[in-house]
VMD Tcl script that draws the C-alpha trace (Angstrom):
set ca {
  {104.07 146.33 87.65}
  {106.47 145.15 84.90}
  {109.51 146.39 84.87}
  {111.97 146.13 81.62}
  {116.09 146.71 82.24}
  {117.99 147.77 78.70}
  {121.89 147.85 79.26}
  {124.19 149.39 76.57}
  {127.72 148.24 76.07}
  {130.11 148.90 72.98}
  {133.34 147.56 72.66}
  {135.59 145.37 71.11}
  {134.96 141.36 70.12}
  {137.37 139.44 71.83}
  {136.16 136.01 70.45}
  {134.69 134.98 67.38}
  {130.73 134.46 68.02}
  {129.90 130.78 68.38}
  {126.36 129.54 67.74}
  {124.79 126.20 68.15}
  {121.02 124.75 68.82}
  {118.46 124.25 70.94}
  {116.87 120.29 70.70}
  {113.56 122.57 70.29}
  {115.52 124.66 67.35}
  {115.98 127.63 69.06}
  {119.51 129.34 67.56}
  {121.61 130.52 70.98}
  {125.07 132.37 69.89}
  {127.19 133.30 72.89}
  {130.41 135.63 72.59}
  {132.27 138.38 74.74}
  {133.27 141.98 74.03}
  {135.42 144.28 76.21}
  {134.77 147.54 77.37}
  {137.68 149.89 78.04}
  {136.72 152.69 80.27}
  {138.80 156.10 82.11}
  {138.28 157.58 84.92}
  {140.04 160.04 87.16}
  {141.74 158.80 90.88}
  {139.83 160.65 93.48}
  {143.06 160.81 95.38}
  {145.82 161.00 93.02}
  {143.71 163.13 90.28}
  {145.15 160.97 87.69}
  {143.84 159.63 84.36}
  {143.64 155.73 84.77}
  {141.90 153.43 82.66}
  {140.46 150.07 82.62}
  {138.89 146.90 80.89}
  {135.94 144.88 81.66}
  {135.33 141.77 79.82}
  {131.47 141.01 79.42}
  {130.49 137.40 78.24}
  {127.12 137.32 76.51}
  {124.43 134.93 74.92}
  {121.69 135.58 72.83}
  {118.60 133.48 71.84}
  {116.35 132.97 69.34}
  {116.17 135.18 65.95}
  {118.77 138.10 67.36}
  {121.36 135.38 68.32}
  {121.23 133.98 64.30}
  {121.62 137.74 63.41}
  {124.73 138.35 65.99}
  {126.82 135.12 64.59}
}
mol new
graphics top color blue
foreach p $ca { graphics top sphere $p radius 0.5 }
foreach p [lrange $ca 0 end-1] q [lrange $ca 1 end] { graphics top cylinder $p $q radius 0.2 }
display resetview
């Protein structure tokens, strides 16, 4: 059985998207966003928050339509 994993993630750019080619002509742009997130300290009951940086690359058609 196939199986098909979709992940979500807004945030903010932190580079400019940079796109180049394939020998074969395929179009890959790669950039990276960051994702702030807050949470609550299970032992302190505080609100903290963090960032995680996410690099990414796209092929094909959607990577022309990212840059």
């Amino acid at each position: 059985m196939v199986t098909f994993n979709r992940v979500i993630l807004a945030g903010n750019l932190t580079r400019d998207p940079e796109t180049r080619f394939l020998p074969a002509g395929t179009a890959v742009t790669e950039f990276a966003i960051a994702v702030n997130y807050r949470y609550k300290s299970k032992t302190t009951n505080e609100l903290k928050e963090d960032v995680s940086f996410f690099d990414i690359v796209v092929f094909g058609k959607m990577g022309e339509n990212c840059a």
